[in-house]
Every structure is written in C-alpha cells, then in structure tokens.
VOLUMZA-690939 format. One line per field, with one value per residue (C-alpha): residue number from 1; residue in one letter; chain; x, y, z. Coordinates in Angstrom, 3 decimals, always signed. Last residue first. Example, Ala and Ser with C-alpha at 12.3 -4.5 7.8 and 13.67 -1.06 7.14 Angstrom:
2
i	2;1
aa	s;a
ch	A;A
x	+13.670;+12.300
y	-1.060;-4.500
z	+7.140;+7.800
! end
This chain:
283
i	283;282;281;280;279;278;277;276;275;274;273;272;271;270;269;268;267;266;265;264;263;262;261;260;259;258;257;256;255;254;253;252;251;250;249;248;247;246;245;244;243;242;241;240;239;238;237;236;235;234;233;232;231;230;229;228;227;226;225;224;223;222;221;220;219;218;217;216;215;214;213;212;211;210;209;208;207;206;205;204;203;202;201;200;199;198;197;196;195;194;193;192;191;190;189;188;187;186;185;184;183;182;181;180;179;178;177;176;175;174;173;172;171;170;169;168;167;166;165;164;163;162;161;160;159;158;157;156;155;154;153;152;151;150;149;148;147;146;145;144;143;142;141;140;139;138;137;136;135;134;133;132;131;130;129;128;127;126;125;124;123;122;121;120;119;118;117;116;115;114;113;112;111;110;109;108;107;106;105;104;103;102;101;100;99;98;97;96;95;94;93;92;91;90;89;88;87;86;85;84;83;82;81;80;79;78;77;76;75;74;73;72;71;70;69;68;67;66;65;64;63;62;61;60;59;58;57;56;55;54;53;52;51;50;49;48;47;46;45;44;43;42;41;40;39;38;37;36;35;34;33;32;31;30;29;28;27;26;25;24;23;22;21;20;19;18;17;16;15;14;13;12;11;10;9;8;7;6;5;4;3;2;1
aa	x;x;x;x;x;x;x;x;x;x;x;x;x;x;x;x;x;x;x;x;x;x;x;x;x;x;x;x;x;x;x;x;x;x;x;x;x;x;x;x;x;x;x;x;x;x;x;x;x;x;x;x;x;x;x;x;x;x;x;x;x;x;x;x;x;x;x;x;x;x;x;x;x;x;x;x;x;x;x;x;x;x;x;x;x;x;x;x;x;x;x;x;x;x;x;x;x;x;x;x;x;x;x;x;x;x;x;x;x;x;x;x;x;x;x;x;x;x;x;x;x;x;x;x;x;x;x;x;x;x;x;x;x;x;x;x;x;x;x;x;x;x;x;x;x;x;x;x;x;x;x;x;x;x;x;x;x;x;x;x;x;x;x;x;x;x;x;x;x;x;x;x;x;x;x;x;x;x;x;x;x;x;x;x;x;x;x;x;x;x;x;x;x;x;x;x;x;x;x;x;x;x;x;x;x;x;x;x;x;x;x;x;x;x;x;x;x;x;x;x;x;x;x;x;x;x;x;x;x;x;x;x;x;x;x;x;x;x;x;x;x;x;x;x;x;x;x;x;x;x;x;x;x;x;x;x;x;x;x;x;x;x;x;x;x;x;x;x;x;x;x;x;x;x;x;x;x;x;x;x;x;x;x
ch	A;A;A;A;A;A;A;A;A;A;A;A;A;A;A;A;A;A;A;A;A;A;A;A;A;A;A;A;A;A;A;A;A;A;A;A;A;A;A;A;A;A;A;A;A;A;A;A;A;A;A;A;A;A;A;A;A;A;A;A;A;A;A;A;A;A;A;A;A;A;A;A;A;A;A;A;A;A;A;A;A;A;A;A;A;A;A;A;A;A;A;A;A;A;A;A;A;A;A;A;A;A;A;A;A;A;A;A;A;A;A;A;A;A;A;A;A;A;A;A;A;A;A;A;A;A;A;A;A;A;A;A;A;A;A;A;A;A;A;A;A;A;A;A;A;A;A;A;A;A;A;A;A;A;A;A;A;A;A;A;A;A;A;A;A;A;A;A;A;A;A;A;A;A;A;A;A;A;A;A;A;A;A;A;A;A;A;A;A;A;A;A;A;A;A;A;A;A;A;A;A;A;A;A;A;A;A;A;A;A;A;A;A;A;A;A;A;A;A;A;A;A;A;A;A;A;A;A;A;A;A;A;A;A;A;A;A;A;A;A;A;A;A;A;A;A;A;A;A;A;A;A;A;A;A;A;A;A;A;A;A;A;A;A;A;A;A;A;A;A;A;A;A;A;A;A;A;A;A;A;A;A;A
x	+177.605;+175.388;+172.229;+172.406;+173.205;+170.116;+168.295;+169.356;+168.091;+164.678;+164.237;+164.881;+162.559;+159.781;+160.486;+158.977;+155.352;+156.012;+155.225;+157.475;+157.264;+158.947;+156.286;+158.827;+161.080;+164.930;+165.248;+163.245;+159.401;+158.532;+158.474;+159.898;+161.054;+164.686;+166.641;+170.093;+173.454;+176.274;+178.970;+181.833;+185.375;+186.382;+186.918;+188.268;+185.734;+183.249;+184.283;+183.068;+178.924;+179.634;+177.184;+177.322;+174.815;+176.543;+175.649;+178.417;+177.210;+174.815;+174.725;+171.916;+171.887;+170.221;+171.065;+172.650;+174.061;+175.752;+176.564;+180.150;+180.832;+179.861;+181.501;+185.147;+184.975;+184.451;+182.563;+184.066;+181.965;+183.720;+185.608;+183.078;+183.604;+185.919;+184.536;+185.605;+185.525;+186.740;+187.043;+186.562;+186.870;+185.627;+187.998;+186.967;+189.440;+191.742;+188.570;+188.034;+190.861;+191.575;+187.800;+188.971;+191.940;+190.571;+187.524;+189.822;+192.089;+188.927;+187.440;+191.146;+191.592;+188.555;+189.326;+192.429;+191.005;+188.740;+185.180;+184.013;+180.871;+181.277;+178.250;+176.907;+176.344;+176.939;+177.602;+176.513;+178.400;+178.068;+173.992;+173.222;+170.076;+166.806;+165.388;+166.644;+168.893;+171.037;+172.882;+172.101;+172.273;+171.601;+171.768;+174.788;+177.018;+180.661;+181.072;+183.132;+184.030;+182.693;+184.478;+183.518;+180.287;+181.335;+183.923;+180.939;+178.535;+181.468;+182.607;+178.782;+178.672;+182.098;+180.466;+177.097;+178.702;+180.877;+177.670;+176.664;+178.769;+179.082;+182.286;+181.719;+178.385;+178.067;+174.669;+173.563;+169.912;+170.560;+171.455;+175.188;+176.823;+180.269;+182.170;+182.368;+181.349;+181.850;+181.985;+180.716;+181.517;+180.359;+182.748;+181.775;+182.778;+180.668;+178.973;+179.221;+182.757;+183.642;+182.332;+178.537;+175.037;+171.358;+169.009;+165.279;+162.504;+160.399;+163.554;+165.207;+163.666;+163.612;+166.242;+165.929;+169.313;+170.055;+174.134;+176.205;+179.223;+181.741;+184.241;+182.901;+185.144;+182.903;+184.753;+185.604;+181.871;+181.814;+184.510;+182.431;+184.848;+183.392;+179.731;+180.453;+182.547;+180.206;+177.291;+180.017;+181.120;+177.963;+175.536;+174.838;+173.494;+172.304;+173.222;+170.982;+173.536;+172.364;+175.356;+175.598;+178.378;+178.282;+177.174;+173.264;+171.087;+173.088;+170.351;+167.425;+163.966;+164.598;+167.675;+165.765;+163.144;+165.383;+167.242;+163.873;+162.795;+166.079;+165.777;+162.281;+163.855;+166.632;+163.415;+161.834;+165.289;+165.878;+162.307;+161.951;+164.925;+163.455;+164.879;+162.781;+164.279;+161.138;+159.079;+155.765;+155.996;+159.577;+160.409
y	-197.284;-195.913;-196.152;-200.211;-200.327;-198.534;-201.032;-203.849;-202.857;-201.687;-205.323;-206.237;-204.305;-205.134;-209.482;-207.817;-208.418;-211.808;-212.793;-215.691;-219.122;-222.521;-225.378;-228.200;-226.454;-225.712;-222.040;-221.466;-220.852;-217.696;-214.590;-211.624;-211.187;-210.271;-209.917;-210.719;-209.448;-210.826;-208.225;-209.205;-207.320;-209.421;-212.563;-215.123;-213.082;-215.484;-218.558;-217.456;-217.056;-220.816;-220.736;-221.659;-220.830;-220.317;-216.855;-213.828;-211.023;-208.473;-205.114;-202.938;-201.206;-198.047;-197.989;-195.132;-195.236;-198.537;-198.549;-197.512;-199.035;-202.277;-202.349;-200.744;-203.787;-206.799;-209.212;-212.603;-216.102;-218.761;-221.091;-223.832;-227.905;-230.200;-233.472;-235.131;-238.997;-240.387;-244.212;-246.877;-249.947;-251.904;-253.437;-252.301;-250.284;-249.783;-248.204;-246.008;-244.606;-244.503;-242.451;-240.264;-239.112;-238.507;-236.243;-234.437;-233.927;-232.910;-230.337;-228.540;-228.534;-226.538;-224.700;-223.258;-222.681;-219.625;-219.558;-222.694;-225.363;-228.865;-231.325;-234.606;-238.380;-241.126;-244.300;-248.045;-251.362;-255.118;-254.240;-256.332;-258.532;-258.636;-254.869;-255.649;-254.036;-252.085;-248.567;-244.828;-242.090;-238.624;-235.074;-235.459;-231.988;-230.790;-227.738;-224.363;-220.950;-221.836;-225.403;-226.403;-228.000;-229.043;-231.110;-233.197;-233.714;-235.347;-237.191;-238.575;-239.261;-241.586;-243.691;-243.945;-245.435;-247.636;-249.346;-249.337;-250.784;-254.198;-255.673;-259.137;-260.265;-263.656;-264.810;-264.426;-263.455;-259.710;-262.040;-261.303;-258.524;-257.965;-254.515;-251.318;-248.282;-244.893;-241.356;-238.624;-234.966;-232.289;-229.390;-225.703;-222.131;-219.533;-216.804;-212.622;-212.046;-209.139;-205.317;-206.823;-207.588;-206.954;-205.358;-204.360;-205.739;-207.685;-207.350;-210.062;-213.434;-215.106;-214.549;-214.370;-214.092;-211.095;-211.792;-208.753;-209.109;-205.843;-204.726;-206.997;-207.555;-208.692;-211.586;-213.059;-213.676;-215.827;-217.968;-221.403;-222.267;-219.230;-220.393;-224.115;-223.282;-220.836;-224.102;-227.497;-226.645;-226.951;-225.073;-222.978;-225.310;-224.011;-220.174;-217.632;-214.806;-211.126;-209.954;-206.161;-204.086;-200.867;-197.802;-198.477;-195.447;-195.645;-197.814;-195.615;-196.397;-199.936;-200.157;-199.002;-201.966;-204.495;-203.063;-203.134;-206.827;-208.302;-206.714;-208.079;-211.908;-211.219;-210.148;-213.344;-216.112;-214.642;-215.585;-218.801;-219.397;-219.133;-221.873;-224.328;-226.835;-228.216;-231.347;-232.427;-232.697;-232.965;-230.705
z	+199.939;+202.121;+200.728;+200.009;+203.973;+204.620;+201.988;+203.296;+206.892;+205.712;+203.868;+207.574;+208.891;+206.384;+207.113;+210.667;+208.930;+208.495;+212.304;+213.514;+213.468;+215.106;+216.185;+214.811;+216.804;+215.346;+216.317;+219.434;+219.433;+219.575;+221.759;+219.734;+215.923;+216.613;+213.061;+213.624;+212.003;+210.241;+208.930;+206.968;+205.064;+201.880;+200.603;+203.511;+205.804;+203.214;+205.177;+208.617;+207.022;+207.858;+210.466;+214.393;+217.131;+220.509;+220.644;+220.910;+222.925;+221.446;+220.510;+218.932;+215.383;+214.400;+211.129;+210.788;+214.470;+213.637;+209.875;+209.977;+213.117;+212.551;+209.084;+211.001;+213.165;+210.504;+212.406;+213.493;+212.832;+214.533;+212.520;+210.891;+210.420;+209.151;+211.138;+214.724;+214.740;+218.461;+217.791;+220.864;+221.469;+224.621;+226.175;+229.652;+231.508;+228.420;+226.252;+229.383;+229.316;+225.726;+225.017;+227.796;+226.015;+223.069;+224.478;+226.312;+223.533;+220.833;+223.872;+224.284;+221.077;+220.252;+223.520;+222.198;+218.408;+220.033;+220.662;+220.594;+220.194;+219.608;+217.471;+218.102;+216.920;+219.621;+217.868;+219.023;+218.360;+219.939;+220.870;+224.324;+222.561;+224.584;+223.443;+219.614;+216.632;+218.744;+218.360;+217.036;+219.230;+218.419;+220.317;+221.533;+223.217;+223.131;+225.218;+224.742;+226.778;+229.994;+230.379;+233.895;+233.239;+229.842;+231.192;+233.331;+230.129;+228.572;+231.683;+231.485;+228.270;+228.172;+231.167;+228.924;+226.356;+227.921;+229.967;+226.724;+224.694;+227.568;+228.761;+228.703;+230.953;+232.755;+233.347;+229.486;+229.476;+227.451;+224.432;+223.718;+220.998;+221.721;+221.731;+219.229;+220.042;+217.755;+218.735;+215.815;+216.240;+214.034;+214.282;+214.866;+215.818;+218.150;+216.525;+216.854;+217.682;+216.974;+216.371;+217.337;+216.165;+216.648;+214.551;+215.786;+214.265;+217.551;+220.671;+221.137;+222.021;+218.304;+215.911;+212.010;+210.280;+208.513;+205.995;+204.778;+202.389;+201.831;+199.402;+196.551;+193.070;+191.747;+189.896;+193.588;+194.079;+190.894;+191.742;+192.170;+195.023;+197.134;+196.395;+197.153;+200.355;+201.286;+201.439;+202.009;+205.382;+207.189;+209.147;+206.472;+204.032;+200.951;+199.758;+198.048;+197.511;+196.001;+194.578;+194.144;+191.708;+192.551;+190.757;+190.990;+189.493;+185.800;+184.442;+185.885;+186.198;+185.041;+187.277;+190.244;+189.562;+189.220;+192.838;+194.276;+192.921;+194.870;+197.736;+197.769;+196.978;+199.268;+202.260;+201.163;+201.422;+204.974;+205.498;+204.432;+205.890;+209.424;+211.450;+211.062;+208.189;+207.739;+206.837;+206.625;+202.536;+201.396;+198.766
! end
C-alpha cells in the first residue's frame, strides 16, 4: 500500500461486489450444502492491463481443474447510464501493445554555434507523423503519454525515449501501426543520423464476447449494448478456457477512468452484485 496513491479506475469496487458474491454463496452453502451444483471460482486478478495478470491465473492451472463453462468479468464505467449493464455479442474492447521508441544522438551544451543532428528535433518529427497516421487510421492509433530524456535545461540530451501504448481492433491494423511506425523511424533516422529503435511489447488481443452468453442472459438480465471502447484488458486470455462475457457497470457523471479525482457512488456496487447473482440463477 502506497499512501496517496491509486490505481483509479474502480477496483475497489469490482473487488467489493466479488467479496459480497462471495459471502452469499458461503452463506447458501451453510443453509444448504447441496444448494450450489456448479463449481464457482470467484477470481481476484492483478494487473489487467497487462499480460502478466490472466496469464498468471491461467498458468497456475487451477481454473482449468473446474472445469468452468463460462467466465464473467463487471467493470465500473462512468458516462453510461447510473446501474444499468452494458455489453455486446462481439467485440467489446480494443487490443493492446505497450510501445517504447528510443533516441539516441550527441549530447552538446545548448551554446554550441554549430548543432549535430539534435534527439529532439528527431523526436518531435517522429511524433508528429505519429499523431498524423492516427488521424486517418479509424480503426487503431498509437499514442505517448511519457517522455523521459535530458539531464539539464542548457545541455542538448544525446538519448530520450517516448513511452506509449497502441490500440486495435483486428491484427491488420496492429501491423499496420508497428510497420508504419518502423518505417518512419528509418526515414528519418537516414535523414539525420540520429538512431533510432522501435520497441513494441507482448501485449493484449482484443477482448471478444462469447455470442450465445450475450444472448442467453440479455433480456434476463436486462442488458444494454454498446460499441467496442478503446480500453484494453487481458480479460482476452481467459476466451483461451472457455466461453466469455465482459460487461460494464455505468455509474453516471464522474470523473474518467484514470483521474486522480475518479469516484463513483457505492450504492450502484448493489446492481452489480444483482447482475452476478442473475447469472448465478441461471445456470
């Protein structure tokens, strides 16, 4: 626990309404052993937004010894509608790769009269056809939202790195993104000798719904539609094990996902509990 920090996108409550899920299934089985006939798994799982978290619970093996026919995931979402479900027969998340672009030039005191090819100037060329592809790629983008570089204002840095992430929908445009962003990084590094290395991570397929689960629960339950979002989870590896369904939890105007100033009013945690236990009911 880190005190004054937060990972603020509301697993506090994804973690509560498992927990309560949790306590009523304990609590059936006290009343009445033989009251459950399925086996349930109840999955708290770290780091969703990277490859490591299903991979860790699917390499374990102890999902695959019970023998599940179906996993369900609730994810808090702000701006639709306050406890209503969202979701969708497909494609419900985009895919993922964490992208990391390295610089590497001469360092010289920002003084010098005659300038060598300078990292930033490089830097900030490669950006800017980045930010231009995304404009006309609809179905993908590849975005930075960290820089690291220099060690003083009067001293031209000799290496800098732009850290970011790549968003898709289908493998096409995921390769379409990592060979554009190759074959700029050559152009420019031939125009000005400044080198350059393209670093793109293992990262997340997008996250597909099982059809026939949507459908199944979707009047029941009351469910809404929704178009794929451009968030990314690893939720994707667990299709591997058996049939998926990811869903969202709208809790109204807040914050977005991510804000230090992110919350949400507990009292919708209820609806999702609800949700579990609809599903739990028709098994």
């Amino acid at each position: 626990v880190n005190p004054g920090k937060m990972h603020a996108c509301g697993h506090d409550g994804h973690m509560a309404m498992c927990l309560c899920l949790a306590v009523y299934i304990d609590d059936c089985l006290k009343q009445n052993k033989d009251s459950l006939n399925h086996n349930i798994a109840i999955v708290f799982q770290p780091g969703e937004e990277i490859t490591n978290g299903a991979k860790s619970v699917l390499n374990s093996g102890v999902l695959q010894k019970l023998n599940l026919s179906a996993i369900f995931a609730l994810h808090l979402m702000p701006d639709f509608e306050i406890g209503k479900i969202y979701t969708n027969a497909n494609t419900v998340m985009a895919g993922s790769r964490e992208v990391d672009v390295l610089f590497f030039g001469d360092s010289m005191h920002i003084a010098k009269k005659e300038l060598k090819a300078v990292v930033l100037d490089a830097l900030t060329a490669f950006y800017q056809a980045i930010i231009k592809n995304n404009k006309k790629n609809k179905n993908g983008f590849m975005r930075f939202g960290l820089l690291e570089g220099g060690t003083a204002r009067n001293v031209l840095s000799d290496a800098a790195c732009l850290k970011g992430t790549m968003r898709f929908f289908d493998k096409s445009v995921q390769n379409g993104l990592i060979s554009y962003a190759n074959k700029f990084a050559r152009e420019i590094s031939a125009k000005t000798g400044i080198k350059i290395d393209v670093n793109i991570k293992e990262g997340n397929a997008p996250v597909k719904n099982d059809s026939t689960l949507f459908f199944k629960y979707k009047n029941a339950l009351k469910l809404q539609t929704t178009d794929a979002l451009w968030l990314s989870d690893d939720f994707c590896f667990f299709d591997s094990l058996c049939p998926v369904l990811y869903s969202f939890l709208g809790i109204g105007k807040t914050e977005s996902l991510h804000s230090p100033f992110f919350n949400f009013d507990e009292a919708v945690l209820t609806n999702g509990l609800n949700f579990y236990l609809g599903v739990l009911n028709m098994i």
